[in-house]
PALOVO-847472 format. One record per residue: residue number from 0; x, y, z of N, C-alpha, C in turn; residue in three letters. Coordinates in steps of 0.001 Angstrom, whole numbers, plus 524288, in hexadecimal, padded with zeros to 5 digits. Layout:
ATOM, NUM, X, Y, Z, X, Y, Z, X, Y, Z, Ala;
...
END
This chain:
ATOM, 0, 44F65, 5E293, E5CFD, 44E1B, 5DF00, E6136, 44861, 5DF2D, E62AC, Unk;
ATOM, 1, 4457E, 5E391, E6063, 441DE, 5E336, E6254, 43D46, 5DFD8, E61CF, Unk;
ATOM, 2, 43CEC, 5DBF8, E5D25, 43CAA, 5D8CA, E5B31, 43D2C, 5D2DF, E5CB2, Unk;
ATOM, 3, 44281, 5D2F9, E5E78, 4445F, 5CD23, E6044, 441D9, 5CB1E, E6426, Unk;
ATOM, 4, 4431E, 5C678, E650D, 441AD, 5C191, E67F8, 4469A, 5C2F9, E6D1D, Unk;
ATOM, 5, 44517, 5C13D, E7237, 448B6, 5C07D, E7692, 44D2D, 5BDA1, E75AC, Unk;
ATOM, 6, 44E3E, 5B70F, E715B, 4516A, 5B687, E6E2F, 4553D, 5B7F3, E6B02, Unk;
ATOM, 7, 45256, 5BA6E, E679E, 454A5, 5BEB2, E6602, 45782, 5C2D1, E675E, Unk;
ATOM, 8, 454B1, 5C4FE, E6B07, 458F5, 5C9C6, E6E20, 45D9E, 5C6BB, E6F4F, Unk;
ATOM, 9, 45DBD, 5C241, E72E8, 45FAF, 5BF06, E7837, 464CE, 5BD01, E71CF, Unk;
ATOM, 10, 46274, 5BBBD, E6D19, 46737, 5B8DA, E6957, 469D6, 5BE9E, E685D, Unk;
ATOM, 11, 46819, 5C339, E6836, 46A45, 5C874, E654E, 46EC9, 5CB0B, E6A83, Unk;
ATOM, 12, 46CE0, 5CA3E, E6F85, 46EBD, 5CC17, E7275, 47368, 5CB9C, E759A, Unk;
ATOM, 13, 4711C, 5C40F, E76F1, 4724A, 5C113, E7C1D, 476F2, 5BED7, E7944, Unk;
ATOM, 14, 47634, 5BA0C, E75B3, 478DC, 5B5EC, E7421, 47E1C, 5B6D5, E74E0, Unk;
ATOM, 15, 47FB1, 5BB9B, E7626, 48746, 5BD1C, E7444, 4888D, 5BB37, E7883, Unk;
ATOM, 16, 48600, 5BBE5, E7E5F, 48847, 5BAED, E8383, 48559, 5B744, E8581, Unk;
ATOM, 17, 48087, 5B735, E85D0, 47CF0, 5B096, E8796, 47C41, 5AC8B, E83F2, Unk;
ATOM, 18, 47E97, 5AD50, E7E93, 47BF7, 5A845, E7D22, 47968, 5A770, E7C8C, Unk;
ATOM, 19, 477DC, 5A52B, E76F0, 47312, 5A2AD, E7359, 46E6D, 5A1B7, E7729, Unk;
ATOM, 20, 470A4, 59ED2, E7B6E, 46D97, 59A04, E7DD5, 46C0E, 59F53, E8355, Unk;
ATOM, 21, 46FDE, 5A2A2, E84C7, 46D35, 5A528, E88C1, 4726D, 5A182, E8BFC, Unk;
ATOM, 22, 47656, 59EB5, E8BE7, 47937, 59CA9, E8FCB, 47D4D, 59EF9, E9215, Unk;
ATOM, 23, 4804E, 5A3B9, E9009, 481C2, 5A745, E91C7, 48824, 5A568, E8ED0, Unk;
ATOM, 24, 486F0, 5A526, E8A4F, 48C46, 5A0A8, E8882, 48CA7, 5A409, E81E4, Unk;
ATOM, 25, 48BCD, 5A91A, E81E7, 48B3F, 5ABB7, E7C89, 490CE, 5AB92, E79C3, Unk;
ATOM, 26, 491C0, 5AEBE, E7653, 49718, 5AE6E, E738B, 49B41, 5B308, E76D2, Unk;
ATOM, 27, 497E4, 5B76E, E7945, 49B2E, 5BB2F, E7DCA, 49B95, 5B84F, E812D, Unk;
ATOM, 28, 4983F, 5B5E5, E8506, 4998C, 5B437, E8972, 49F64, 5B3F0, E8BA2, Unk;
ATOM, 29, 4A1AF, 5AFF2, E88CB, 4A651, 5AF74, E8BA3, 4AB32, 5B53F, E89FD, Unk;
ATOM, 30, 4A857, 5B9C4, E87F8, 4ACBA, 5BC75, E891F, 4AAD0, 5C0AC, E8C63, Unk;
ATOM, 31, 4A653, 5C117, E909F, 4A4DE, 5C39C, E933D, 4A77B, 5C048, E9818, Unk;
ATOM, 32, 4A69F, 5C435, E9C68, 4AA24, 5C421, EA2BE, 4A6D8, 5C19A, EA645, Unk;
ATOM, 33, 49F5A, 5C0E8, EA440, 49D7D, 5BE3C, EA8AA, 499EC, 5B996, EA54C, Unk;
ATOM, 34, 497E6, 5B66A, EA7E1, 495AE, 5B2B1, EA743, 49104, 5B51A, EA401, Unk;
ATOM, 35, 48F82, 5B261, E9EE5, 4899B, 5B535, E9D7A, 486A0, 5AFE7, EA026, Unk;
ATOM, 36, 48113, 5B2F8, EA04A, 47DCF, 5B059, EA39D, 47B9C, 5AC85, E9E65, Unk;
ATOM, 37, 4798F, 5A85F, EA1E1, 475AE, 5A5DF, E9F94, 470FF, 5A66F, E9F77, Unk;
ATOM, 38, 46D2E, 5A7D0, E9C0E, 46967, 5AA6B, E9ADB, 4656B, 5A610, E9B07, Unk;
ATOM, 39, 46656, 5A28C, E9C6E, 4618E, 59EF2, E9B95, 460B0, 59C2A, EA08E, Unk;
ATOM, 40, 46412, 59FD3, EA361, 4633B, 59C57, EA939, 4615C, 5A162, EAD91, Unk;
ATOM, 41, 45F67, 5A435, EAD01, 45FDA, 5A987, EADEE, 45A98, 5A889, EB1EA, Unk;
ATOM, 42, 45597, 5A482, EB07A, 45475, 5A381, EB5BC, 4558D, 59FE5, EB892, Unk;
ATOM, 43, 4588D, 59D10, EB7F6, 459A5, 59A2E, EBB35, 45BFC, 59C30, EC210, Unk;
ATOM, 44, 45C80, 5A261, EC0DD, 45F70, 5A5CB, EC458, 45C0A, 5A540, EC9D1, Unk;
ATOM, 45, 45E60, 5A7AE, ECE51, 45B81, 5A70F, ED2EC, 4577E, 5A6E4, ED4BD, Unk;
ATOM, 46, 452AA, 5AB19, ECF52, 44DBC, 5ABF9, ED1EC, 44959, 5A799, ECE74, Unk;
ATOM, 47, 44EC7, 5A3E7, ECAC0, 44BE4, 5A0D9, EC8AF, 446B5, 5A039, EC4A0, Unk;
ATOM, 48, 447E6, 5A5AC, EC324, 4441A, 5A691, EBEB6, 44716, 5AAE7, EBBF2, Unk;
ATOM, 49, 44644, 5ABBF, EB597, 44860, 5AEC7, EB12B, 447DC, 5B284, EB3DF, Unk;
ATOM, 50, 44CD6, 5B86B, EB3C9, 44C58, 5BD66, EB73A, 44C53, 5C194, EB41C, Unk;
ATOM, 51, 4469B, 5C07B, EB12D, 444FD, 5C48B, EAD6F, 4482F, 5CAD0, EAD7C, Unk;
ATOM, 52, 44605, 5CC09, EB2AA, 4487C, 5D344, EB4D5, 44E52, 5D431, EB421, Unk;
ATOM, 53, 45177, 5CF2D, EB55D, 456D2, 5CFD5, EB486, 45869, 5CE4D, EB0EB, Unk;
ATOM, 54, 45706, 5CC37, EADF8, 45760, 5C9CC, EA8B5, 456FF, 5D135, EA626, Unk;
ATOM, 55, 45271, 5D493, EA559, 45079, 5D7E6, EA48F, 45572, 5DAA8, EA321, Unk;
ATOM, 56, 455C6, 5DB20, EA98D, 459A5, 5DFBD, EABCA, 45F63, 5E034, EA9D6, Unk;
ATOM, 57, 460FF, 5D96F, EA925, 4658F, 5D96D, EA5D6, 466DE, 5DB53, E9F3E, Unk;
ATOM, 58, 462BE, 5DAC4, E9DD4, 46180, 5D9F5, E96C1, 46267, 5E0FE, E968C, Unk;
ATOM, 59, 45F4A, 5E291, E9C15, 45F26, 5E9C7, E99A3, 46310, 5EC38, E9C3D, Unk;
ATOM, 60, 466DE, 5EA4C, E9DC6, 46977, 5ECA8, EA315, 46784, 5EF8A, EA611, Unk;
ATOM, 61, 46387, 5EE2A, EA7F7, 4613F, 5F0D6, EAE6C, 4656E, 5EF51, EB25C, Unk;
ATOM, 62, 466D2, 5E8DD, EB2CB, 46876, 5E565, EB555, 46DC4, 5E5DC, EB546, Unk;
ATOM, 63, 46F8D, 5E705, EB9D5, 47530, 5E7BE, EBC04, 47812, 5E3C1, EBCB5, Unk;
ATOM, 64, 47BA2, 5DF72, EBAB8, 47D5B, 5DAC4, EBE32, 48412, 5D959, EBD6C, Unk;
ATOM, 65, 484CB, 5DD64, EC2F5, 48956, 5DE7E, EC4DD, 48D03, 5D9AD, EC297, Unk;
ATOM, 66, 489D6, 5D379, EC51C, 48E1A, 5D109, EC403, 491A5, 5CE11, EBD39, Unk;
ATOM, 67, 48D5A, 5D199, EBA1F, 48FCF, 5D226, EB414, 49455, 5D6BF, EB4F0, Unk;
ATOM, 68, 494EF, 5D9A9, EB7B7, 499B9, 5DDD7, EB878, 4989C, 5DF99, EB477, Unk;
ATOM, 69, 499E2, 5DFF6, EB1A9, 498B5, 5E35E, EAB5F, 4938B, 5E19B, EA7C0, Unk;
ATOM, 70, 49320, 5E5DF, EA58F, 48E35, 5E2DD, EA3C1, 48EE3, 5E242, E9FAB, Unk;
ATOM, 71, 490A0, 5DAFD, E9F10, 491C9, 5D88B, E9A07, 48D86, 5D9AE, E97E5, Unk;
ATOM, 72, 488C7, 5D81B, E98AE, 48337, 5D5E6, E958C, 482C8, 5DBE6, E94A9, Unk;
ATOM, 73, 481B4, 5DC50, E906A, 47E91, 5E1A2, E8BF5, 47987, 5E56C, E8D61, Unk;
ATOM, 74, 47956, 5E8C3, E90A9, 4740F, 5EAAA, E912E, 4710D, 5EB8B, E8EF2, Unk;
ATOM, 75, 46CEE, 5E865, E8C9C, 469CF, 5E8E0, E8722, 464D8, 5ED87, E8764, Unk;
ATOM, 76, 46463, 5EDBC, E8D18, 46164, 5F193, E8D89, 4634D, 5F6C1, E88EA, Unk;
ATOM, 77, 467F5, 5F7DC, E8A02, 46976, 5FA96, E8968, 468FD, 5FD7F, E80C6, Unk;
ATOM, 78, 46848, 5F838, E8038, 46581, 5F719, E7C69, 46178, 5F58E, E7971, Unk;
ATOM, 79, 45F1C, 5F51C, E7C4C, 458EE, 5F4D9, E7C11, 456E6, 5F8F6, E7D69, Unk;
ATOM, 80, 45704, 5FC16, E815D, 4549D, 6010D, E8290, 45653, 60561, E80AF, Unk;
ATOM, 81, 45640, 6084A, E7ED6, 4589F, 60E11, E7D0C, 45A34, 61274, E8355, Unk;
ATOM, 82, 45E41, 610C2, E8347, 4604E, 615BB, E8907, 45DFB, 61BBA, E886B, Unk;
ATOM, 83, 45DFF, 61D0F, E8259, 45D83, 6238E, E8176, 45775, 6243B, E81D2, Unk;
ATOM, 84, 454A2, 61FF2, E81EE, 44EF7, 6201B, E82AD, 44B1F, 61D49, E861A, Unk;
ATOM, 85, 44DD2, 61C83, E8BE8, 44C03, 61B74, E90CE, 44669, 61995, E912F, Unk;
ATOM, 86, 44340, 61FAB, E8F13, 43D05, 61FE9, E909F, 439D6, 61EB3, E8AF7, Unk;
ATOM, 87, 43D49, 61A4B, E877E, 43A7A, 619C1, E81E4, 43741, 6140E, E84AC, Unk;
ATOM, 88, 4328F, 6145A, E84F6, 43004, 60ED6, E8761, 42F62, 60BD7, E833E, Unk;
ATOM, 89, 42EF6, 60D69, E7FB3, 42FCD, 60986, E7951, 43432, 6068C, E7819, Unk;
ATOM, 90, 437B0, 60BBD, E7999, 43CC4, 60762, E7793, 43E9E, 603DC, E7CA7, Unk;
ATOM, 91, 43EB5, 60498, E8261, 43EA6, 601C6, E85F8, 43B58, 5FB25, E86D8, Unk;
ATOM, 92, 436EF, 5FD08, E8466, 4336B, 5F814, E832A, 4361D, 5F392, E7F94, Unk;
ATOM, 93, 43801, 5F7CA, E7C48, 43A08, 5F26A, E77A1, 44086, 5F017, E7B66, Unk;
ATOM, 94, 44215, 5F2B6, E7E30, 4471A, 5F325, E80AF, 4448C, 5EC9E, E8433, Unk;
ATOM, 95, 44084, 5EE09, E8745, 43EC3, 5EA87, E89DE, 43DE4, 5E5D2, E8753, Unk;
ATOM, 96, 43B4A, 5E5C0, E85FD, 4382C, 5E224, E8180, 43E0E, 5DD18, E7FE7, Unk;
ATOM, 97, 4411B, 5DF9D, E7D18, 44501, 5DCF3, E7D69, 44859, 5DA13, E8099, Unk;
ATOM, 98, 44804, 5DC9E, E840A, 44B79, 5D984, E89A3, 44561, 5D5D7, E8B5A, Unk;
ATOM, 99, 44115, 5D4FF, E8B6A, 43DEB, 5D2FB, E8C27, 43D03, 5CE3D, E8A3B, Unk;
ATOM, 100, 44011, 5CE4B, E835A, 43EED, 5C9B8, E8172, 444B0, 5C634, E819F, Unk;
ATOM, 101, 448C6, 5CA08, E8484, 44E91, 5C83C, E83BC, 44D27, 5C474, E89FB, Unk;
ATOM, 102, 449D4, 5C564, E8CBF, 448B7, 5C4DA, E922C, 44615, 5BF91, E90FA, Unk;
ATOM, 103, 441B1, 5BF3D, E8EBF, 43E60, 5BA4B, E8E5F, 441D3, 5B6CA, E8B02, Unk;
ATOM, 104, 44544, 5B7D8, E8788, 4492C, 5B3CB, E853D, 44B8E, 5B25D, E889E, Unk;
ATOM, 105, 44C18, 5B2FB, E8D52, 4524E, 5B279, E9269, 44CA1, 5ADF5, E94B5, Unk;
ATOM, 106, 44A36, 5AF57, E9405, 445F1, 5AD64, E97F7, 44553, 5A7DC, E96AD, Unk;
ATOM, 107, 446B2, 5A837, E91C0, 442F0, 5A41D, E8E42, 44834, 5A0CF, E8D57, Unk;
ATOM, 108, 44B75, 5A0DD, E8D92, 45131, 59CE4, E8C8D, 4523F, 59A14, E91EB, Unk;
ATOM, 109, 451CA, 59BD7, E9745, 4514D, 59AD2, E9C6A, 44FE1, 5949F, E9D34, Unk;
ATOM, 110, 4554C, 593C0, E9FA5, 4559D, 58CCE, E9FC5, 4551F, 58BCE, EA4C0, Unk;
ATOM, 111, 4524D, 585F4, EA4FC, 450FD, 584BE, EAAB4, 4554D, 583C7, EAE7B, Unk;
END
């Protein structure tokens, strides 16, 4: 991954539960318990602009959100970062880096 395009990640990652398009209409969707979101409407949300930080926070599981009850969506953090090596700032960077470009692809599909 370290390599890829935000595309790329977003076709390797996303597509099973959001959909090609980001519409939240993937080939899992309908056998999961909650609504997947639509990814391309993501600013359209209250503060009316793309919510980079929570966007972030979801991709690495920082982000807690009770009202998924379980946490369908995949903590990729969890895969991207190495747990057994916390204080590796190398491998954290590339950890970042990735959710960065998975971030500007979310950014960049965002319908009026």
């Amino acid at each position: 991954m370290a390599q890829m395009s935000g595309a790329e990640i977003y076709q390797q990652l996303c597509t099973s539960c959001h959909g090609v398009r980001g519409k939240g209409d993937g080939p899992m969707a309908p056998l999961l318990q909650i609504e997947v979101p639509d990814l391309t409407r993501l600013a359209q949300g209250p503060a009316g602009e793309f919510p980079a930080e929570q966007v972030r926070r979801t991709i690495d599981g920082r982000s807690e959100r009770p009202a998924h009850g379980l946490p369908y969506m995949p903590i990729w953090g969890l895969r991207f970062y190495d747990p057994e090596k916390p204080d590796d700032a190398e491998a954290r960077a590339r950890g970042d880096s990735i959710v960065e470009r998975l971030i500007g692809y979310l950014q960049s599909i965002q319908e009026d």
